[in-house]
C-alpha distance (Angstrom), angle and dihedral (degrees) to the residues before:
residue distance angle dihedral
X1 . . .
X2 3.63 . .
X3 3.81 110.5 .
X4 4.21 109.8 -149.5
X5 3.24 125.5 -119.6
X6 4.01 128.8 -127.0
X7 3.68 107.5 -121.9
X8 4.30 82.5 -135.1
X9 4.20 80.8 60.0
X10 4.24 99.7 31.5
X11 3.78 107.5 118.5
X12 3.75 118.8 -112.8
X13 4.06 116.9 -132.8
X14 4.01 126.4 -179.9
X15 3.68 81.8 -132.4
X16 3.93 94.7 68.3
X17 4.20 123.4 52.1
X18 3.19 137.9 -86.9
X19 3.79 168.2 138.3
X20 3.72 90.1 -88.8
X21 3.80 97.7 21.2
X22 3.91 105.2 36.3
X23 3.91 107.0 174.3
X24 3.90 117.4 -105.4
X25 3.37 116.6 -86.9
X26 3.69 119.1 -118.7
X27 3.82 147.0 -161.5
X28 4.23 104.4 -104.6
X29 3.69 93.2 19.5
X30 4.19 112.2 152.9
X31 3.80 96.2 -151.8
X32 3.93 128.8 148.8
X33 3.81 114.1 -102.4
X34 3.97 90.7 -112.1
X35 3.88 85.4 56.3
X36 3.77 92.7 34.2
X37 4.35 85.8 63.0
X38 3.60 90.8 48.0
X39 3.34 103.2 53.0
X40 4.19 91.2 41.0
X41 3.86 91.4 52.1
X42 3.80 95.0 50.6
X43 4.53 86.0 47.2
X44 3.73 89.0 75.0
X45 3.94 86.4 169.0
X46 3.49 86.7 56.7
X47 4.01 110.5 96.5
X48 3.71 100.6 171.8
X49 3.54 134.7 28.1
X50 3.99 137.1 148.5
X51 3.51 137.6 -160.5
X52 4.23 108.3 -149.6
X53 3.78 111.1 171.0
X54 3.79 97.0 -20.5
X55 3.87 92.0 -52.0
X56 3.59 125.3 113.0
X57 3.88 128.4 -124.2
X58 3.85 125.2 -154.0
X59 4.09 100.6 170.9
X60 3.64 111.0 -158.3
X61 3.80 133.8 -106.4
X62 4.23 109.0 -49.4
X63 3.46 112.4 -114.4
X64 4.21 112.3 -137.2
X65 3.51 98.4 -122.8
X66 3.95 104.2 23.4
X67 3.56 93.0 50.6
X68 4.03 119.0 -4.1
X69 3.59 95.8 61.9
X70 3.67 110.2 35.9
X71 4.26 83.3 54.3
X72 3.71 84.1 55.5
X73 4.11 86.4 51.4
X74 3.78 90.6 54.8
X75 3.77 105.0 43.9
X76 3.56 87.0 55.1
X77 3.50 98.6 52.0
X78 3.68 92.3 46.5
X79 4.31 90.3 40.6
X80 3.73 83.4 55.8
X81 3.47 93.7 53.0
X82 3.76 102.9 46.8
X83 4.00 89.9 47.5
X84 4.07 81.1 66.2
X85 3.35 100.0 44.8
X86 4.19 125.0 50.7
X87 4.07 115.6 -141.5
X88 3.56 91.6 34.5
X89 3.83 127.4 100.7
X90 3.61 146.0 173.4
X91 3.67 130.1 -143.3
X92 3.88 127.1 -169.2
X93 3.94 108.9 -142.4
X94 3.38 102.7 -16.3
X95 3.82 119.9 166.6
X96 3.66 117.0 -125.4
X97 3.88 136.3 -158.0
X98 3.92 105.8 -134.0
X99 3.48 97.5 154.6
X100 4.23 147.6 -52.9
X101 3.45 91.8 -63.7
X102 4.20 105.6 33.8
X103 4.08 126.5 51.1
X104 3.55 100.4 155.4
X105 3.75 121.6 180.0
X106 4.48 104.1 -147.7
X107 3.60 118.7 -153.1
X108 4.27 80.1 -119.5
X109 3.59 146.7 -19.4
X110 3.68 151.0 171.2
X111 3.96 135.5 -130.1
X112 3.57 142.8 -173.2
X113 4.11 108.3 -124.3
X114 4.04 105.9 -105.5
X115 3.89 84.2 -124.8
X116 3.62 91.8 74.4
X117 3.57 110.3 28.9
X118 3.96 112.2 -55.8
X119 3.68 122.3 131.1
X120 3.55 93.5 -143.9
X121 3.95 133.3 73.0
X122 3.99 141.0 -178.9
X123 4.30 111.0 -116.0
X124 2.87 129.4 -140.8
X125 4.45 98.6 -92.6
X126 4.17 72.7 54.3
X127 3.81 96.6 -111.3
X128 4.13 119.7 133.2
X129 3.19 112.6 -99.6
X130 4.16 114.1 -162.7
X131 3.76 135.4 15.8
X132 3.81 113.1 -48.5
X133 3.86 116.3 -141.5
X134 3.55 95.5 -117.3
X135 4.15 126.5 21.3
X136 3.78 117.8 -178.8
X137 3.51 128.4 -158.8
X138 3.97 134.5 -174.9
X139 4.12 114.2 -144.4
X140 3.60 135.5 173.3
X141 3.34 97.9 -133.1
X142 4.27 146.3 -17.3
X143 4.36 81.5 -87.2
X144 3.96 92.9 74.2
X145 3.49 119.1 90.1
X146 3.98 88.2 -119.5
X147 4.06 79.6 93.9
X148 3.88 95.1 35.6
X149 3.69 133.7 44.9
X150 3.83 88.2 1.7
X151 3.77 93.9 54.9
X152 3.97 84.4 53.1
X153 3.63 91.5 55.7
X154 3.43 101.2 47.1
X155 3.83 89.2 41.6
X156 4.06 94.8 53.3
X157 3.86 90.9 44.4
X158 3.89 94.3 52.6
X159 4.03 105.7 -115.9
X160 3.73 97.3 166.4
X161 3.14 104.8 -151.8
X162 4.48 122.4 38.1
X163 3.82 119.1 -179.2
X164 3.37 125.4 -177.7
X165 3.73 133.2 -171.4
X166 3.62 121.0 -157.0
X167 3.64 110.0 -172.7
X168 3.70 109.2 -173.8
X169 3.92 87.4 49.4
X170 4.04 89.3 48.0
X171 3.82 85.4 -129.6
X172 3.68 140.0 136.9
X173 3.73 124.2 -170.4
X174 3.85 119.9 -170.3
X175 3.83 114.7 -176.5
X176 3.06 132.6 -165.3
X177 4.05 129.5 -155.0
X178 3.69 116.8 -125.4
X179 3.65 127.3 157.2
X180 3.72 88.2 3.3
X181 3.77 92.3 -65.9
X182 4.52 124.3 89.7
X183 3.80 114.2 -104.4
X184 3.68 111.3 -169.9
X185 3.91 127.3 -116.6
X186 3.31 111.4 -97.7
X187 3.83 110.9 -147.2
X188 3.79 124.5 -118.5
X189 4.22 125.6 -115.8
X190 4.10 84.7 -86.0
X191 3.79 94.6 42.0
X192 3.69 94.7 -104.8
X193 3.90 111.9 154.2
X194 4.54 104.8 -145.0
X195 4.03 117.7 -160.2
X196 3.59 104.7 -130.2
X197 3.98 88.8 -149.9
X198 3.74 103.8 41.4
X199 3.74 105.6 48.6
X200 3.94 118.4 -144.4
X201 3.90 86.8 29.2
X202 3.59 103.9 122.8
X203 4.34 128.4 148.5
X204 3.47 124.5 -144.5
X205 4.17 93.2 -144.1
X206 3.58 94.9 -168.1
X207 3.59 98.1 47.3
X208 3.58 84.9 44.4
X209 3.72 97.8 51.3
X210 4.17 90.2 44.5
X211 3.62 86.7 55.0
X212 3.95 94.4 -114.5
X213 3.75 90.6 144.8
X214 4.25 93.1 164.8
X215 4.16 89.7 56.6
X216 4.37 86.8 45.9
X217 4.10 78.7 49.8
X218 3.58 94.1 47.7
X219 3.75 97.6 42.3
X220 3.68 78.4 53.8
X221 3.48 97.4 57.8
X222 3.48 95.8 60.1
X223 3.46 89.9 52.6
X224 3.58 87.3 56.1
X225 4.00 94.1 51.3
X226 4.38 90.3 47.1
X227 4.36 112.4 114.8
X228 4.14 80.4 -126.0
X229 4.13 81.5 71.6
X230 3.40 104.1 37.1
X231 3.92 86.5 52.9
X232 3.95 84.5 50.9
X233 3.67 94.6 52.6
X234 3.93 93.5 41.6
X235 3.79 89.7 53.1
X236 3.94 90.2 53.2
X237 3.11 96.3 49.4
X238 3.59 99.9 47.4
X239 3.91 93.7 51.4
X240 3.55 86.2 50.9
């Protein structure tokens, strides 16, 4: 008969997890999000990593010009934007805490400060906790999961606003959620996207696409200088 052992006595092995020893974390991994955030913190080496319906994500290498520089393209658009308007920030690659099953990590987004109306907020172990208003991601093409199981997620856990660019396509698709399901952004007369959420926000997808990043900046700009803005930033402010 088997006699138990005391967990004070049990033998320790690499082979079996944890605190010390967590278990390497690998591409295609089902793991819980609790075990998903041990296993990334102890991967040092590891610089991205998402958990999408229990599954884990490892993308490949980024390519310069497929991946690198377009991010570059967004972050400054949406940097540009949050230096004109108070209570809103950007992050680059930040991992977020959607729910037990999700913690995604988007190449970019942008949230409303929970102080004045945003549904999301930074803990305490500075990860975001809750749906962002706006999550950006950069894809090849409409095969990655970008446009898949991640557009689920987002969708069931009420980002408002999901753009993605795929590059090799030349494509951007902004959705929107309505009636719990993502409508896409219909483009303007001059082919100007406009958030619905984040007034003043608007993307000049050709100029975008053509790598013109100073005419997306400028169309920007007057975004920034519209009375729909200046309403936006007067209601922040005032509720804060």
């Amino acid at each position: 008969m088997a006699i138990p052992v005391s967990p004070s006595t049990a033998p320790n092995t690499d082979d079996s997890p944890s605190e010390a020893h967590p278990l390497p974390l690998e591409n295609g991994d089902r793991l819980t999000r609790q075990e998903f955030e041990r296993r990334y913190a102890a991967r040092t080496d590891i610089k991205k990593a998402e958990l999408v319906e229990g599954v884990v994500y490892m993308p490949s290498p980024v390519h310069f010009a497929g991946h690198g520089e377009p991010h570059v393209a967004m972050l400054t658009w949406l940097g540009t934007y949050c230096a004109f308007t108070p209570g809103v920030r950007a992050a680059d690659n930040a991992t977020i805490r959607l729910d037990l099953d999700n913690e995604p990590q988007p190449d970019a987004l942008l949230r409303i400060e929970p102080q004045v109306g945003g549904r999301s907020r930074v803990t305490e172990d500075d990860y975001v906790e809750g749906a962002p208003e706006l999550i950006i991601e950069i894809a090849a093409s409409s095969a990655t999961y970008d446009l898949h199981d991640k557009l689920r997620v987002y969708r069931r856990n009420g980002v408002q606003e999901y753009l993605v660019w795929r590059v090799y396509e030349r494509q951007v698709d902004w959705f929107v959620l309505m009636d719990d399901e993502y409508r896409p952004l219909m483009p303007d007369t001059s082919r100007l996207l406009h958030s619905r959420l984040f007034p003043g926000l608007r993307l000049a997808v050709d100029a975008l696409l053509d790598g013109d990043i100073a005419r997306v900046l400028a169309e920007l700009q007057h975004g920034v200088g519209t009375p729909e803005h200046a309403k936006f930033v007067e209601r922040l402010q005032a509720t804060s």
